[in-house]
One Martini backbone bead per residue (centre of mass of N, CA, C, O) as a GRO file, in nm:
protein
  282
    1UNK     BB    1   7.614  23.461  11.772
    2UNK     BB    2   7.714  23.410  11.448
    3UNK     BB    3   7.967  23.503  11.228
    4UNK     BB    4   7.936  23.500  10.887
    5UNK     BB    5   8.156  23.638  10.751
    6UNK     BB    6   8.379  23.474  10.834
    7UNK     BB    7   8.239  23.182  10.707
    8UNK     BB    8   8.255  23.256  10.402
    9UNK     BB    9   8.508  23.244  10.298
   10UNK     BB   10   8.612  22.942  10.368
   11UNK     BB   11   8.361  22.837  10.182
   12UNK     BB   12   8.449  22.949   9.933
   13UNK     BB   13   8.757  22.774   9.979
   14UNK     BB   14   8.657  22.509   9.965
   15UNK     BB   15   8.499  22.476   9.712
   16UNK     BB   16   8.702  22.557   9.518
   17UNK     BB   17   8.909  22.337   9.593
   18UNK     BB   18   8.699  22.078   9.511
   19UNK     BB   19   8.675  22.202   9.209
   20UNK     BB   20   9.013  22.127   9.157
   21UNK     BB   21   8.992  21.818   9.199
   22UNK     BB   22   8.795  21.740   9.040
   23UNK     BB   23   8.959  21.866   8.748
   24UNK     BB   24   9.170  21.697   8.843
   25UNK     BB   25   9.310  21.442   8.715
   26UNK     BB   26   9.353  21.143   8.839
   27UNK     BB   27   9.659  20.916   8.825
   28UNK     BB   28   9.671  20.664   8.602
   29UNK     BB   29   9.845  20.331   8.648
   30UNK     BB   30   9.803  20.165   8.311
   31UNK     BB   31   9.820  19.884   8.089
   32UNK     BB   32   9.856  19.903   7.774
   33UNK     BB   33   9.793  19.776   7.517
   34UNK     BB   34  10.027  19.896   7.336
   35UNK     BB   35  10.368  19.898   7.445
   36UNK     BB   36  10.635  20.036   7.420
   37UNK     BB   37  10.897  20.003   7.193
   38UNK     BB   38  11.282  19.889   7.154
   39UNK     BB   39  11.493  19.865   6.908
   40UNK     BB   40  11.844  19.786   6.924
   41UNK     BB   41  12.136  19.804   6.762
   42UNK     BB   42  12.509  19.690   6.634
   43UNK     BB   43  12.600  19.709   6.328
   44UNK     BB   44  12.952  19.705   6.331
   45UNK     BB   45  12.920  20.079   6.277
   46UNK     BB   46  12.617  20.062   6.304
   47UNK     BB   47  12.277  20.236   6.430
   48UNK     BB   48  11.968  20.037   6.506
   49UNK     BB   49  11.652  20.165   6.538
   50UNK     BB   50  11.291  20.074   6.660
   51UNK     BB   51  11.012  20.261   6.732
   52UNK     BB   52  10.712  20.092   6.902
   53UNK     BB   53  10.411  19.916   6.920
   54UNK     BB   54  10.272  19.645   7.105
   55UNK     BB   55  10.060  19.419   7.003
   56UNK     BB   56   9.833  19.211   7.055
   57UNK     BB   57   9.607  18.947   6.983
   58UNK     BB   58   9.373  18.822   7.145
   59UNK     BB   59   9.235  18.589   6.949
   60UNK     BB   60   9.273  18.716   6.710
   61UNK     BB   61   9.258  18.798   6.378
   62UNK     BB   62   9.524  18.919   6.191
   63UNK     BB   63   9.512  18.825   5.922
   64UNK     BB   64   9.269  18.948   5.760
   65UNK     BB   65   9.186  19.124   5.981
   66UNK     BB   66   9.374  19.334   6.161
   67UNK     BB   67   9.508  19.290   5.909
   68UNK     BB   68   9.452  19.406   5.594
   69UNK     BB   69   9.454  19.337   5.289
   70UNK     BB   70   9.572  19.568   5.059
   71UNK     BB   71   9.651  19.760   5.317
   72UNK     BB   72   9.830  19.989   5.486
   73UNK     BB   73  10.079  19.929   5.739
   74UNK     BB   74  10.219  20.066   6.057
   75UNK     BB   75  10.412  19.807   6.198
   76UNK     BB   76  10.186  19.838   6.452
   77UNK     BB   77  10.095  20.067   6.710
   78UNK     BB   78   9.996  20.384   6.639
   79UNK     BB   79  10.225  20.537   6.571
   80UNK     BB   80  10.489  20.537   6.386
   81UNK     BB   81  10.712  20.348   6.285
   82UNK     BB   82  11.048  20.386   6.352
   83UNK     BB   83  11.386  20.425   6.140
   84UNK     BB   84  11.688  20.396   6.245
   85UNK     BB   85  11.986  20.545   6.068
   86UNK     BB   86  12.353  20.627   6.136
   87UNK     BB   87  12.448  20.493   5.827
   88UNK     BB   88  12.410  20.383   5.561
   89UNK     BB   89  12.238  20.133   5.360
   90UNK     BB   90  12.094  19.782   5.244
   91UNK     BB   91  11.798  19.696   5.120
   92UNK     BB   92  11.733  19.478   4.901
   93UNK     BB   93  11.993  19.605   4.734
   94UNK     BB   94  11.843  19.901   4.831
   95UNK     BB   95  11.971  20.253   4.911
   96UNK     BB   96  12.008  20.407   5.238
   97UNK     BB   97  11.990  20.662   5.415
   98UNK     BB   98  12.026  20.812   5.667
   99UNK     BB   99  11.806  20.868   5.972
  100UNK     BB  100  11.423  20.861   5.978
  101UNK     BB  101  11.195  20.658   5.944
  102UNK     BB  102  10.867  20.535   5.829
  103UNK     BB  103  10.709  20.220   5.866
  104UNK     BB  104  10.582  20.004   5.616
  105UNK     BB  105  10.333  19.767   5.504
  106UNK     BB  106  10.227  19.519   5.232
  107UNK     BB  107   9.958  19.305   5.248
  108UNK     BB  108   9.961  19.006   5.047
  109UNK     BB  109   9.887  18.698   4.961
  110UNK     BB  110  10.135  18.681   4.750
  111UNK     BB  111  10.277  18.940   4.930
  112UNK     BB  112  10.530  19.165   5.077
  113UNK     BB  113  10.589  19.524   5.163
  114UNK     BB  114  10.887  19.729   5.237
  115UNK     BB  115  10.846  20.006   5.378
  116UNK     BB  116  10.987  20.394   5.351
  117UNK     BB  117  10.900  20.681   5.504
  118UNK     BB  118  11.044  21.034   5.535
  119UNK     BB  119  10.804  21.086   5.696
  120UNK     BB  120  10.863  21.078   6.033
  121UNK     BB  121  10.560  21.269   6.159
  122UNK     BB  122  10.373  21.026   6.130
  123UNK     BB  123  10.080  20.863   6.317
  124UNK     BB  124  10.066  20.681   6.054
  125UNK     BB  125   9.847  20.682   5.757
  126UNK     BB  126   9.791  20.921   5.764
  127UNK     BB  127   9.962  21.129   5.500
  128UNK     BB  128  10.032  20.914   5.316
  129UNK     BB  129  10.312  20.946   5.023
  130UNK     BB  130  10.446  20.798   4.803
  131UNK     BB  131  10.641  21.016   4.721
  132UNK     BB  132  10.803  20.965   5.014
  133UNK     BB  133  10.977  20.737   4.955
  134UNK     BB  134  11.245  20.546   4.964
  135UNK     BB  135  11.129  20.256   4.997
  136UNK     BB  136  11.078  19.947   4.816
  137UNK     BB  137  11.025  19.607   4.916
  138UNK     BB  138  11.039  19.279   4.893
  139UNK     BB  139  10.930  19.036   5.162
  140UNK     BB  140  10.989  18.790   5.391
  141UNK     BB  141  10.732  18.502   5.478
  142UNK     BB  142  10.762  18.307   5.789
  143UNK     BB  143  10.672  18.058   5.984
  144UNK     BB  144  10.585  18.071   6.345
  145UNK     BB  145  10.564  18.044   6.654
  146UNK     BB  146  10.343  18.200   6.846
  147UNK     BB  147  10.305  18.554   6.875
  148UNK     BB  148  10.175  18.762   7.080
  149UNK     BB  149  10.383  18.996   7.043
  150UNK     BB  150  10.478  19.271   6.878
  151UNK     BB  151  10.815  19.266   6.706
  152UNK     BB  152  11.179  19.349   6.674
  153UNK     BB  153  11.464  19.222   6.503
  154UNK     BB  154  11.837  19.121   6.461
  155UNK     BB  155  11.881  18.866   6.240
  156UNK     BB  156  12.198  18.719   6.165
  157UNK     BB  157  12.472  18.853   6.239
  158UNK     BB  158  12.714  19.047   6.113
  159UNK     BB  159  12.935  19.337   6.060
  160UNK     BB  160  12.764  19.379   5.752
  161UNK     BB  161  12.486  19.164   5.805
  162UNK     BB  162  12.134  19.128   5.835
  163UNK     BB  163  11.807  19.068   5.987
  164UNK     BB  164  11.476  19.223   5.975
  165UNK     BB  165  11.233  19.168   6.197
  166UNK     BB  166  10.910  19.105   6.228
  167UNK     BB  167  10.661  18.961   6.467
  168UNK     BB  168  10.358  18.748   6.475
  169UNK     BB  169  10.179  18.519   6.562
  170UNK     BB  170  10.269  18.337   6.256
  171UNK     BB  171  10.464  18.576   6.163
  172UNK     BB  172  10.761  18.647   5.935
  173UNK     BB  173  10.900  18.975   5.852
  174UNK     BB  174  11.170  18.994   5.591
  175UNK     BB  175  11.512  19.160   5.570
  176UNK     BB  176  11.811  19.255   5.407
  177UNK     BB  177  12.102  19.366   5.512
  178UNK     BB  178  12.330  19.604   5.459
  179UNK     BB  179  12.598  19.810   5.588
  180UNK     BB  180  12.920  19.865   5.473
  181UNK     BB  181  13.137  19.815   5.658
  182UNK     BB  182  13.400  19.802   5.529
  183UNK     BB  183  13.404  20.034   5.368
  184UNK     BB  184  13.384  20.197   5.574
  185UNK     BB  185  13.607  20.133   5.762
  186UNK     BB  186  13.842  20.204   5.553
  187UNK     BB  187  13.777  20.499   5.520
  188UNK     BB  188  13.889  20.552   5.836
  189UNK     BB  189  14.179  20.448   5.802
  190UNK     BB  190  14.225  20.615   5.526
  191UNK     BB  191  14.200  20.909   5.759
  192UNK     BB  192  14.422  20.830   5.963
  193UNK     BB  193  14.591  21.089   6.214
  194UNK     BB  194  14.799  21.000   6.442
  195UNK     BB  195  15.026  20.990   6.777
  196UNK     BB  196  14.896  20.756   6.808
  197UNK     BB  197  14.926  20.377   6.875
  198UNK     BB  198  14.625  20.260   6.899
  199UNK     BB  199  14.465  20.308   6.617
  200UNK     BB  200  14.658  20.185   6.431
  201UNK     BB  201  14.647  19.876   6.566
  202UNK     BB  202  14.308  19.849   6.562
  203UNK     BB  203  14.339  19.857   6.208
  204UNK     BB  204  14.499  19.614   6.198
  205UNK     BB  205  14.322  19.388   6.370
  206UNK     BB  206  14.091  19.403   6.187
  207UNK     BB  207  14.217  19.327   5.922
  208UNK     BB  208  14.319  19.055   6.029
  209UNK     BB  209  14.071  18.946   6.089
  210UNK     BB  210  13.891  18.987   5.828
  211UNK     BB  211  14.059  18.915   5.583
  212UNK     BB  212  14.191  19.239   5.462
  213UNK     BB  213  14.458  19.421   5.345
  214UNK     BB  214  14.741  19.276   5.421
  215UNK     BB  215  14.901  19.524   5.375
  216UNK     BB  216  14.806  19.792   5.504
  217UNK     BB  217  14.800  19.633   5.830
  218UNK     BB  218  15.154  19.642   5.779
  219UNK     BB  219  15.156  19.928   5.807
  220UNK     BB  220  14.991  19.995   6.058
  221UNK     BB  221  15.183  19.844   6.242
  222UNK     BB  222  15.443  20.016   6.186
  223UNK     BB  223  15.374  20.298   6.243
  224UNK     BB  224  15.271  20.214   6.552
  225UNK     BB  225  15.587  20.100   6.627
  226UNK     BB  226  15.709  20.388   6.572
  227UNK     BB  227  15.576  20.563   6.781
  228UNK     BB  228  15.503  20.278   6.993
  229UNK     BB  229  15.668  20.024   7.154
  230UNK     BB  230  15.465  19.744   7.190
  231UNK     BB  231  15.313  19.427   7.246
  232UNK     BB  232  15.071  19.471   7.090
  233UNK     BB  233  15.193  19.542   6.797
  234UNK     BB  234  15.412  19.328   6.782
  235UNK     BB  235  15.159  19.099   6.758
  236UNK     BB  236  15.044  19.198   6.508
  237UNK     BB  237  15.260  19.137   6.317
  238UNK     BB  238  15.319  18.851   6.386
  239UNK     BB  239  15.048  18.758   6.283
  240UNK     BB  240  15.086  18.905   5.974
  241UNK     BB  241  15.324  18.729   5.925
  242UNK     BB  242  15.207  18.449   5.956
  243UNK     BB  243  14.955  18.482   5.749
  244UNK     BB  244  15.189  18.474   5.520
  245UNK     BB  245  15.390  18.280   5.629
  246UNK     BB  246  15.620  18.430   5.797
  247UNK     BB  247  15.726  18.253   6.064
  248UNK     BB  248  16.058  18.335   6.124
  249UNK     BB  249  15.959  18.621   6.189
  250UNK     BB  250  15.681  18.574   6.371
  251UNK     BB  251  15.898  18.472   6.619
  252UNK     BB  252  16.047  18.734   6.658
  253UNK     BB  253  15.811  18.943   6.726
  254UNK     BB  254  15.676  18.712   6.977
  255UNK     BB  255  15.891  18.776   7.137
  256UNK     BB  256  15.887  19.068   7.191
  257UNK     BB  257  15.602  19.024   7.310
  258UNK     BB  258  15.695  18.918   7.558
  259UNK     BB  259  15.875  19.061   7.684
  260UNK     BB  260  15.713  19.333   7.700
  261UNK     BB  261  15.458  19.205   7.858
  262UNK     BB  262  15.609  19.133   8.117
  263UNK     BB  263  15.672  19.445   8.204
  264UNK     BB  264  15.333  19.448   8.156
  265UNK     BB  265  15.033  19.491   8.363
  266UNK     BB  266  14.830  19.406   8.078
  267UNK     BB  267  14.915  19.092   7.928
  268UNK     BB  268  14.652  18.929   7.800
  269UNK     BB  269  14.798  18.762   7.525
  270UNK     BB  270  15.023  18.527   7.685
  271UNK     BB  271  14.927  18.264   7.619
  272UNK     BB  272  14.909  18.299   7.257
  273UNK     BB  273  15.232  18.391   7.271
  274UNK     BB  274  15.307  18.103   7.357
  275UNK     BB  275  15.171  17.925   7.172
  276UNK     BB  276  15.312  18.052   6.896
  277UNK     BB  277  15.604  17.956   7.008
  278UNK     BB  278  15.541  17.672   6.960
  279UNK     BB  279  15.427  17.648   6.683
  280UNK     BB  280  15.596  17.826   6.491
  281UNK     BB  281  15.863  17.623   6.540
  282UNK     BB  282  15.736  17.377   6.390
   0.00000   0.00000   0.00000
C-alpha cells in the first residue's frame, strides 16, 4: 500500500518548479534589427560621442519611403540619436554649449535641417518641442556609393575644425563643426601654474607646431629650461629661435641639447637635433 501523504507535497513541489520554469522567459541572443552603435572621436581637446542604433536599408527606399520628407526624423532608429560634446563648439557657425543633446534631421526635397534638442532624455520623436532646440541649422547633402547601414563619422578633421557626417543608403549628411580648439588651448596655457618643468615645455611645443603665439612659446620655455634644464626644452628653444630667423642662437642651444641628451637614457629626438646641426651650420 502506498502512503500518499508522502507523495502529496513532492508534487506539489514539481508542478511549482514546472509553473516556475514556464513562466520565467528564457534569454534569447539574437541579432537586433538595428544595433546599437557609438561613434567616439576626439577633435584637438574635445570629446565627441553619438551613441544610436544603425537601422539596415534591407532593399526598403530610405529617402521619402522608410524617412518621409517634411517630417521630423530621429537620426537613427529607437530612441534619440544623443550627441555628447565635452567643451562648447561651434556647428555651422552657430555656437553649441558642452553637453548631450538628442539629434534630430528635418529632411526636405529642397534641403536638410540638423537639429540639437536640449531634452536630452526623449525615446524618439514623441514629446519633442521646437523651443527645446539648441541648434537649428541647415546640412549639407551629397551623394556617395550605397551604404547599408546607417552610421555616423567625424570626417576631414584637423585638431580645430572637422565635419560630422551620418551616411545612409546613398546619402551623406553633413555639418561643419569648429571646435575653438586654439582658444581653449591657449587659456589654458595662459592659466598654467606649476613647479613642473614639462607641462611648460609642452605648451612652447605646440605654440611652435601650430606657428602662432611666438613670443609666448619662447616665455614658455624659458621658464621650462629655468625650472631644470633638459635636452627636452633646450631643444625646443633651439627650434623657437630658429622659427624666427636667429639661426646662430638656435646652433648654440641644438648643441646643448645633444650634449644633455647624450647623458639621458631617452634621447628620442637625437637624429633630428643632429640634422639641425648639419643644417643649421649651412
Amino acid at each position: 500500500m502506498h502512503d500518499h501523504s508522502r507523495l502529496a507535497p513532492a508534487v506539489a513541489l514539481a508542478a511549482l518548479l514546472a509553473g516556475a520554469a514556464r513562466g520565467q522567459e528564457q534569454k534569447l541572443d539574437l541579432p537586433l534589427p538595428s544595433p546599437h552603435a557609438t561613434m567616439q572621436q576626439t577633435v584637438g581637446i574635445t570629446e565627441v560621442t553619438i551613441a544610436y542604433s544603425s537601422p539596415a536599408v534591407r532593399g526598403r527606399t530610405i529617402w521619402g519611403g522608410v524617412v518621409p520628407y517634411d517630417a521630423l526624423w530621429r537620426a537613427g532608429a529607437n530612441d534619440c540619436t544623443k550627441l555628447t560634446l565635452s567643451r562648447p563648439a561651434t556647428i555651422e557657425g552657430k555656437p553649441v554649449p558642452a553637453g548631450s543633446f538628442c539629434l534630430f534631421y528635418l529632411p526636405t526635397r529642397a534641403g536638410w535641417t540638423f537639429i540639437l534638442n536640449k531634452d536630452a532624455t526623449l525615446g524618439g520623436t514623441d514629446g519633442y518641442k521646437q523651443a527645446n532646440d539648441a541648434l537649428r541649422v541647415p546640412a549639407t547633402v551629397s551623394a556617395i556609393p550605397k551604404r547599408e547601414r546607417l552610421a555616423y563619422s567625424m570626417l576631414d578633421f584637423t585638431d580645430e575644425v572637422g565635419t560630422l557626417a551620418m551616411e545612409w543608403d546613398t546619402a551623406r549628411v553633413a555639418v561643419k563643426v569648429d571646435f575653438g580648439t586654439r582658444a581653449a588651448a591657449l587659456a589654458e596655457i595662459r592659466a598654467l601654474k606649476t613647479d613642473d618643468w614639462r607641462p611648460y615645455n609642452r605648451a612652447a611645443r605646440y605654440l611652435l607646431d601650430a606657428k602662432f603665439e611666438p613670443a609666448l612659446a619662447m616665455q614658455l620655455a624659458d621658464r621650462s629650461i629655468k625650472l631644470k634644464e633638459e635636452w627636452n626644452n633646450v631643444w625646443t628653444k633651439a627650434q623657437l629661435l630658429a622659427a624666427s630667423g636667429k639661426t646662430k642662437e638656435a646652433l648654440t642651444y641644438a648643441q646643448r641639447a645633444q650634449e644633455l641628451g647624450k647623458k639621458s637614457e631617452n634621447f628620442f629626438s637625437a637624429d633630428d637635433v643632429a640634422k639641425a646641426l648639419v643644417d643649421w651650420k649651412k
